[in-house]
N, C-alpha and C positions, 0 to 999 in steps of 0.2 A: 422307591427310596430305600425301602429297607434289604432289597436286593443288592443294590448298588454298594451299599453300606457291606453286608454279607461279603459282594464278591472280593471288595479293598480286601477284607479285615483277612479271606483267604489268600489273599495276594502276599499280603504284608508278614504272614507266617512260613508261606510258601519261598519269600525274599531271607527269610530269618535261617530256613531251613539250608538255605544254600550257600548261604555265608558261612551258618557254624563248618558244613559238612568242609567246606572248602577252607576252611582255615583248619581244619582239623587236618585235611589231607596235609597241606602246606607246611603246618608246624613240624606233623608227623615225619615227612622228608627231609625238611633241613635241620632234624633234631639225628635224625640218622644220618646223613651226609655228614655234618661236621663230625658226630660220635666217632662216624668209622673214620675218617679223614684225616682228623688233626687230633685227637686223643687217645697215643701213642700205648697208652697203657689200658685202653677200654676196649678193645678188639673192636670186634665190627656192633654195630648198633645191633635194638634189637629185630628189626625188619630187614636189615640184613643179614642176621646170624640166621634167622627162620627161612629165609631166600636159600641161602646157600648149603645150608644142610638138607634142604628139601631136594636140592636139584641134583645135588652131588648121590644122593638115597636113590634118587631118581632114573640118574645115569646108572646107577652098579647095578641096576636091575635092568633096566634098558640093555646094556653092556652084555648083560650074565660073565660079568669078571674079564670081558676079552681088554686087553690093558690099549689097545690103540683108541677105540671110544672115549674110557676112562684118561687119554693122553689129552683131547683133546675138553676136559671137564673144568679144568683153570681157565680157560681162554672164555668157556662158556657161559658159565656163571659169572665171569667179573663182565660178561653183555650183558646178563641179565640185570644184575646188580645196578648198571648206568642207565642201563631202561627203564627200570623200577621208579631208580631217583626222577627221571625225566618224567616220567608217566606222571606219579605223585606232582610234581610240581606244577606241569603243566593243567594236568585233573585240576589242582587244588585253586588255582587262579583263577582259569576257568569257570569253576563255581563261583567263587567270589564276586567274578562279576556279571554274573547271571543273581547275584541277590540283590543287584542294582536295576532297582526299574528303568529309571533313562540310565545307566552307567555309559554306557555307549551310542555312537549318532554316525548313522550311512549316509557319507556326503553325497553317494549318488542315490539312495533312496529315502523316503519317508516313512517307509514300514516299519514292522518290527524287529529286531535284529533274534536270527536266526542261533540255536544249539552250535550250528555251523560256521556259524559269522563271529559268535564271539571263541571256538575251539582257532579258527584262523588267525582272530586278533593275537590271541595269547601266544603263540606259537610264533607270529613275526615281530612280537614286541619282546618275547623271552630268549628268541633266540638273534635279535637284535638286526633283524632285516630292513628296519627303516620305516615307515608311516605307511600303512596302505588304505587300504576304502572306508577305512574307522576308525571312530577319533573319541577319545573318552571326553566325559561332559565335567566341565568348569569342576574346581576342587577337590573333592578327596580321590574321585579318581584319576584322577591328574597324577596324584599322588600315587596311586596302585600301580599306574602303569609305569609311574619310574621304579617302581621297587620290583617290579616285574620283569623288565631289561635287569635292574642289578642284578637280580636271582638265579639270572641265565647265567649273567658272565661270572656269580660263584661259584655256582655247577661247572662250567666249563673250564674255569679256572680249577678248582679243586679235585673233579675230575680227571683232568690230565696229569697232574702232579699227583695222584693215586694210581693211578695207571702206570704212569714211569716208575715209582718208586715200588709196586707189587713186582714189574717186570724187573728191577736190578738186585732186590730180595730172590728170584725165583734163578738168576744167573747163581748168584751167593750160595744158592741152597746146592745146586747141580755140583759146583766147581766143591762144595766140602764134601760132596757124597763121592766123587769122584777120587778125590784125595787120599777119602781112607780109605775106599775098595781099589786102590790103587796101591795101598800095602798092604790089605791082605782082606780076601771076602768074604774069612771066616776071622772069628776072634783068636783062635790058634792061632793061626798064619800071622794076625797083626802081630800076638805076642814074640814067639817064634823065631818071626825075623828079625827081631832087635837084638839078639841073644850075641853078643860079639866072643865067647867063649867065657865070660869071666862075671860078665855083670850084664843089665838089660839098660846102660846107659846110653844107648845108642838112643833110646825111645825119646830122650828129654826133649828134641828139637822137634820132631812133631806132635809129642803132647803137647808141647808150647803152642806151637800154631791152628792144632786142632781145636785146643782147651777155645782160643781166641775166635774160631771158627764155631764152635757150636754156639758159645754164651751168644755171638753177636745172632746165631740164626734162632735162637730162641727170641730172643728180640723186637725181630722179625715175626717169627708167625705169634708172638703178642700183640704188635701193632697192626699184623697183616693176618688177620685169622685163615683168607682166601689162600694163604700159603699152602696150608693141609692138603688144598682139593688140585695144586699142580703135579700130577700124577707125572710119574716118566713110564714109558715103557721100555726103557734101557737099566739093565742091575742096576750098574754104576753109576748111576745119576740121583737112584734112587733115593732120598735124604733119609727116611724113616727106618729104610734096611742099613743105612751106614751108622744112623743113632746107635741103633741095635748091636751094631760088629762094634762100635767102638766103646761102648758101655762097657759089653760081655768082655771085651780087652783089660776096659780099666779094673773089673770086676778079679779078674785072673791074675793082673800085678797087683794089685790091693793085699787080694785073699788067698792067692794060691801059692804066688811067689815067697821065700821065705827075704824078712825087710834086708840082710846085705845085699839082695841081687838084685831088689828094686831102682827101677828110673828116681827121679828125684821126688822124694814123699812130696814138697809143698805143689808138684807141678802136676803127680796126680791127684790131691786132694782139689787143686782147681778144676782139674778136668770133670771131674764127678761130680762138681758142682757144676757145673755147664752143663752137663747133661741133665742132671735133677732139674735145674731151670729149665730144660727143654720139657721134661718132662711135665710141666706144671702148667703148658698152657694148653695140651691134652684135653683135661676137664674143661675150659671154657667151649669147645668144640662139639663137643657134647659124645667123645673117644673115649671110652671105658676101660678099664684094666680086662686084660682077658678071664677068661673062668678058669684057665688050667695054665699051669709054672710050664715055660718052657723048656726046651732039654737042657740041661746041664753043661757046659763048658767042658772037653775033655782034656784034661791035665797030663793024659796019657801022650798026647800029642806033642808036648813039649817036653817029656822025659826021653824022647824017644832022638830029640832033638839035643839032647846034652844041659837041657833048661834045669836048674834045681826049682822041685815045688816040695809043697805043703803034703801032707796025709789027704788021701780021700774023705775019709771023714773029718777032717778037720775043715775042709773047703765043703762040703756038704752043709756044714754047721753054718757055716760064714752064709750059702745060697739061701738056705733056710730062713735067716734073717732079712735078705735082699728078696723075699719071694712078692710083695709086694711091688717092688720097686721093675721089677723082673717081669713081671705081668702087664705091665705099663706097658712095657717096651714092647710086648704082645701085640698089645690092644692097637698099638699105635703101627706096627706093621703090618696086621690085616686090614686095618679102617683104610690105610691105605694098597690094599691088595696087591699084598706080596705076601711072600711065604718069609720062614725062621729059618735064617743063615743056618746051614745045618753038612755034611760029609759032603755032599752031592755037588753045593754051589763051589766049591772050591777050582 
């Protein structure tokens, strides 16, 4: 009797144990699915920010820096990222109904339902395949197992419409890297060539559309943290090296140029705030300002061009102020392994 009694009372802790773990799993999942999903302004939850910084860590060392590995580290991590949530979900039911003594009944046996029988159940009930050799018992599991099909078609709903939306962010990101190293893949070059002999008003209809193009990609890799880790191995596509060329641009009509020859003040004062917003979802990533200012923008380049600038040391003074802001742009070119627009790439 008092065996009998012992083995229940081990059963009934061992039923408790499988439940919490399994609702733990479960919450844990769709607290991260929705996080990263549908809360535009919360990046990715926190089991996917720890997923995807690991893998991405993971790759550049796999890699040792070769950028085709590293090209294909977006496509990788957002598998990983759907397997996770599906692991977690499917785990997490799983348990739950392994913390049900009869939860489940084999129309074709009277045994006990197997680790395996109920990993099978969950799997055709969550991913919505129709009734197969087990059937949950009267009540609450009745109840699981419809909340169990619902859970599927969230993930797979939410799922997909994360998927399309990282992939039409990740076109957005190419087509504005493309844009600016398309007028020039150095920040001289951008400046430079806007110069029409007299003034640099040439610049105001692509700072216009640029200013438009970064705020919205900032946006994006808010909503879309996975942004970070779609790596191109093309200059040109690059987002993080175009941030860079076109800051170091705004950085040079700002501070270098003297204000009659500037583009239009309110259209670069938006542009540098777009970029500042870019720069600001950095830290959620866990992308550090570099240790060291990078090189200096050379002013010599547009004198040399007919461009009226500032004093060296006057534009020195201005860098000096920006060297914070300047190191971002660093940090956030190597995290994504490339090098500082510099003589060379031109």
């Amino acid at each position: 009797m008092l065996s009998r009694r012992h083995s229940l009372r081990t059963m009934t802790t061992e039923n408790l144990f499988f439940l919490a773990l399994g609702s733990l799993l479960l919450i844990s999942s769709i607290i991260d699915l929705l996080w990263t999903t549908l809360w535009a302004n919360g990046g990715a939850g926190p089991l996917s920010t720890r997923l995807t910084t690991g893998a991405w860590r993971g790759l550049r060392t796999l890699g040792g820096g070769q950028t085709r590995l590293l090209n294909l580290a977006g496509p990788i991590i957002l598998t990983l990222m759907l397997t996770m949530w599906v692991a977690l979900i499917w785990g997490g039911w799983t348990f739950i109904f392994a913390g049900g003594e009869n939860a489940l009944t084999d129309t074709r046996d009277t045994g006990p339902i197997s680790w395996a029988e109920r990993t099978y159940f969950v799997a055709y009930s969550l991913f919505t395949m129709g009734n197969g050799d087990f059937t949950p018992t009267d009540g609450i599991w009745q109840i699981a197992t419809s909340l169990t099909t619902a859970s599927g078609m969230l993930f797979v709903t939410m799922g997909v419409s994360y998927v399309l939306s990282v992939l039409g962010a990740v076109v957005d990101k190419r087509s504005f890297a493309s844009t600016v190293t398309g007028i020039g893949t150095r920040s001289e070059a951008f400046v430079r060539d806007g110069w029409n002999g007299e003034d640099l008003s040439e610049l105001d209809l692509p700072l216009d559309t640029l200013a438009s193009d970064v705020g919205r990609l900032a946006k994006q890799h808010k909503a879309y943290p996975i942004l970070h880790y779609y790596h191109s191995n093309e200059e040109d596509d690059a987002s993080a090296l175009a941030v860079a060329i076109f800051d170091e641009a705004l950085t040079m009509l700002r501070f270098g140029v003297p204000e009659d020859h500037r583009p239009n003040t309110p259209l670069l004062n938006t542009a540098r705030s777009s970029t500042q917003a870019y720069l600001q979802t950095l830290h959620s990533m866990g992308i550090q300002p570099a240790d060291e200012t990078p090189p200096p923008p050379d002013l010599d380049c547009l004198r040399e061009a007919g461009v009226p600038t500032v004093s060296d040391e006057e534009f020195a003074q201005a860098l000096d102020e920006l060297s914070e802001r300047r190191r971002k742009l660093l940090g956030a070119v190597t995290a994504d392994a490339w090098y500082w627009p510099s003589e060379n790439n031109e």
